[in-house]
Structure formats: structure tokens, C-alpha cells
C-alpha positions, 0 to 999 in steps of 0.5 A: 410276558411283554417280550414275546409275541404270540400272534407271530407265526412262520409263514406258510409254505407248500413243498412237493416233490417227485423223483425218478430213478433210471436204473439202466444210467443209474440217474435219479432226476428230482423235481421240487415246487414250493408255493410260499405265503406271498404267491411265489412259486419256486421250483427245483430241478435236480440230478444225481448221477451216479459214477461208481458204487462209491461216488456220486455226482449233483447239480442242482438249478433253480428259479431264483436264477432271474433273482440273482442275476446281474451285469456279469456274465460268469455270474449270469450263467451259474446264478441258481445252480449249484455242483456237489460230488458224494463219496460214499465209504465203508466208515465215511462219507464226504459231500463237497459243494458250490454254489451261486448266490449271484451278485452275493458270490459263492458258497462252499460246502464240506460235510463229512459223516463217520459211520 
């Protein structure tokens, strides 16, 4: 078929991942190194703290932080880093996130989930 292309493949990529609970804060910190097909190493640094059995606090900074940055210094600060609350009920669940994407603004999230 002269519409597809069999030789085009998705490029390459490498992800490994570490995380660490500490049971005494209740914490959990996660560490992500992704290598792409151009040689460009990625990283991801995460914590989650949890503030009752119910709710969860995120933030979240990553190496695209010197890529999204431009001459204003609010964007500057949140470029790669990005919030998220989690709350955890009996019949659902319900994510709430921000985000950076620097000179491109924000981005906002809502997911809810019923069990």
C-alpha cells in the first residue's frame, strides 16, 4: 500500500525509575532518567506527601525547566515543575493538577475516578 510507510518506526527511548517510601513522613520521593533517540537525557524528580489517609499532596521538577524558560521571571520560576492534590474516597477519587510549560502557559488537570 503506497499510503503507509513500513520503515518508520517510534523512536527509541530508555526509562528507569526509583522510588523510595519513608514510612516515619509518610513520603515517597521518585526518581525518573529517561535517554531518548537524540542523546538527550531527561530527568524527573517527584515527591508525594501524604497529608491524611485520604489526601495526597504532588510536586513534580524536571530537566525541561532550562528549555521552557524565558525573560519573565514568574514563568522562569514554575518552567518544569508542576502541583497536584489527590483525594482518595471510598466510591472516588479526584486528581487536581498545574502545571508549566513556560513560554507556552499552563496546563490544567482534573481526572476523577468512581470505584
Amino acid at each position: 500500500n503506497e499510503y503507509l510507510n513500513q520503515e518508520e518506526y517510534l523512536p527509541h527511548n530508555t526509562q528507569i525509575g526509583i522510588k523510595k517510601y519513608f514510612k516515619d513522613n509518610k513520603l515517597t520521593i521518585s526518581y525518573d532518567f529517561i535517554n531518548l533517540k537524540y542523546n538527550a537525557n531527561k530527568h524527573i524528580l517527584s515527591f508525594q506527601k501524604d497529608l491524611n489517609q485520604n489526601t495526597s499532596f504532588l510536586y513534580t521538577i524536571n530537566s525541561y525547566k532550562k528549555d521552557l524558560q524565558n525573560n519573565n521571571v514568574i514563568n522562569n520560576f514554575f518552567a518544569g515543575s508542576s502541583l497536584g492534590l489527590m483525594l482518595q474516597y471510598e466510591k472516588i477519587n479526584a486528581h487536581f493538577g498545574i502545571g508549566s510549560l513556560g513560554p507556552a502557559g499552563y496546563f490544567y488537570g482534573v481526572s476523577l475516578s468512581f470505584k
